[in-house]
C-alpha positions in Angstrom: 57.0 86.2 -51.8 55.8 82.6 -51.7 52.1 82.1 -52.9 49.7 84.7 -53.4 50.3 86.9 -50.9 51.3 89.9 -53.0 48.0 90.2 -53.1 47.4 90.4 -49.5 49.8 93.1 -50.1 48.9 95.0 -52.4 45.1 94.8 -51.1 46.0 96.2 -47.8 48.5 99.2 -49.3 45.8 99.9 -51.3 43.1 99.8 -48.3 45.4 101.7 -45.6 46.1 104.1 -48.7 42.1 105.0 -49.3 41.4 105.1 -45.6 44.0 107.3 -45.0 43.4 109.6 -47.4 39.9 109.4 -46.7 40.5 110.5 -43.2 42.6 113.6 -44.2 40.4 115.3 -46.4 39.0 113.8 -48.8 41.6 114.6 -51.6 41.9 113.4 -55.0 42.2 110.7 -55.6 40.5 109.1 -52.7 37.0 109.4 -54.2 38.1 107.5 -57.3 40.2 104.7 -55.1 36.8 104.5 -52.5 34.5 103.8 -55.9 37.0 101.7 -57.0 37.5 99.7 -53.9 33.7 99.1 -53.2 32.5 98.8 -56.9 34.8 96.0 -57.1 33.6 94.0 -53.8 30.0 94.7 -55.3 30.0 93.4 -58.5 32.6 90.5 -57.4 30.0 89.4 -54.8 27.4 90.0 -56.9 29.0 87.5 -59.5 29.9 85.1 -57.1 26.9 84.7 -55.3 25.5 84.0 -58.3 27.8 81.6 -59.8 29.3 80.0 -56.9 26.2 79.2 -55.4 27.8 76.1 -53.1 31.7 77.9 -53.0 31.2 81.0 -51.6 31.7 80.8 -48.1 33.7 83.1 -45.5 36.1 80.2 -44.0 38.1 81.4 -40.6 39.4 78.1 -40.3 41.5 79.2 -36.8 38.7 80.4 -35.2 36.3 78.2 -36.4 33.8 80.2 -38.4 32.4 79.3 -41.5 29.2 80.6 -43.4 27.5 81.1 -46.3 28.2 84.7 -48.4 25.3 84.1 -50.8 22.9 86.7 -49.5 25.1 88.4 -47.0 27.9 89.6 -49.5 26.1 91.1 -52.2 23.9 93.1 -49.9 26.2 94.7 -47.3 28.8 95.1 -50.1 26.6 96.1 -52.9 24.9 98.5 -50.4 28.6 99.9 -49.7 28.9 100.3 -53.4 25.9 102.3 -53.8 26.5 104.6 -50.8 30.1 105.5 -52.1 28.4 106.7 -55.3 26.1 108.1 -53.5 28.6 109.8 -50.9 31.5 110.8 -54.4 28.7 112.5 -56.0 27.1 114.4 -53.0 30.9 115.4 -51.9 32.5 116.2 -55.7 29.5 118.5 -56.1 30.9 120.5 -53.2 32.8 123.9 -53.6 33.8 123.9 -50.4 37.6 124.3 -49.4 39.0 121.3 -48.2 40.9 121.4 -44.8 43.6 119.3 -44.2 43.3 118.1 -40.6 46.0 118.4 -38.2 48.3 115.6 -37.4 48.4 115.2 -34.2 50.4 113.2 -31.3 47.6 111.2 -30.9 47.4 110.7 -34.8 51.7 109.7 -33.7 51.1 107.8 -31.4 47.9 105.4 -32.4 49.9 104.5 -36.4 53.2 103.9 -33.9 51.4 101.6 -31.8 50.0 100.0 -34.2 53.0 99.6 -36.3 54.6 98.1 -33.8 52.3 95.0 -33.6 53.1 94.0 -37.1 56.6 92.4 -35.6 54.5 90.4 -33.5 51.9 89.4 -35.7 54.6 87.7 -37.9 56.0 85.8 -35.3 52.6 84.4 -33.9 51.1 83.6 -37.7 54.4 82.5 -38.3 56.0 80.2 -36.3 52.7 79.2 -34.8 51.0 75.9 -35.9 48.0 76.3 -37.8 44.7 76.7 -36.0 46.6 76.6 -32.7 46.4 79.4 -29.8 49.5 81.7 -30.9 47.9 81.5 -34.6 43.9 82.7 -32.7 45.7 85.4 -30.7 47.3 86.7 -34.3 44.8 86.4 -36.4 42.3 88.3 -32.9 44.9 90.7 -32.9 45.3 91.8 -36.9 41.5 92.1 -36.7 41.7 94.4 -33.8 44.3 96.4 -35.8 42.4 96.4 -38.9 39.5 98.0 -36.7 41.5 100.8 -34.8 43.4 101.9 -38.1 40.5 104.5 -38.8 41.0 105.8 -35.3 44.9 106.2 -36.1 44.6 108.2 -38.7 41.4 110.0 -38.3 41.1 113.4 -36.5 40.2 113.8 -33.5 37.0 115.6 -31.7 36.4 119.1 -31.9 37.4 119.6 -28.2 40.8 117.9 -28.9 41.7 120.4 -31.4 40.4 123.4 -29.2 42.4 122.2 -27.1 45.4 122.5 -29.2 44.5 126.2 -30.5 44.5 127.2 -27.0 47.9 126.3 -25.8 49.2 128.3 -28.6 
């Protein structure tokens, strides 16, 4: 890999990894990868908001966005970090058995779907030339994904699964 993007890599395997274990069950070791993952973006905003008092800005350069992360940052993600903790504690301290939810076609069909994007994704933020329409649709698109990957791998209503107990 050219660059840094191993650690575009490594940053979303480690993301799709929490929120997947997040959404089936709660097992170990999510709680310590969900602490981990929003302690982190705390504290680094924290820092950087006040050290990089001019630098630290959200750029989307192909869609035209730019602002200031000074005030923003540290509060939603700080705020994250503290209802994790919050949330770990309050969940750990449960003796509750922990039931794995069904996979379901649904669950199937939604990770397929949006697997299959990723092909298409390359080729528009690829091949496209920068801050031109193919590399807005890809960029409009992966933040679409990013959105509906806790839908994917989440489990479904109540009725849904009724309705699977009853055709049995």
């Amino acid at each position: 890999m050219h660059g840094n993007y191993w650690v575009l890599v490594l940053g979303s395997s480690f993301a799709l990894i929490t929120i997947f274990l997040g959404w089936r069950g709660a097992r170990l070791p999510f709680h310590w990868m969900l602490l981990t993952w929003h302690v982190f973006l705390g504290t680094g905003s924290i820092y950087l908001a006040a050290t990089q008092l001019e630098s630290f800005v959200f750029s989307g350069e192909t869609l035209g966005i730019s602002f200031s992360l000074n005030w923003l940052a540290p509060l939603i993600c700080g705020g994250f970090a503290l209802m994790a903790l919050h949330w770990v504690r309050r969940d750990l301290s449960h003796k509750e058995l922990r039931v794995l939810p069904p996979w379901t076609r649904s669950n199937t069909t939604w990770v397929l779907a949006l697997s299959l994007l990723l092909p298409l994704q390359f080729a528009l933020l690829r091949f496209g030339d920068p801050h031109s329409l193919t590399d807005q649709i890809g960029v409009i698109i992966t933040i679409f994904q990013w959105m509906l990957v806790g839908d994917a791998l989440s489990s479904k209503s109540n009725d849904e699964s009724k309705d699977n107990y009853s055709a049995a």
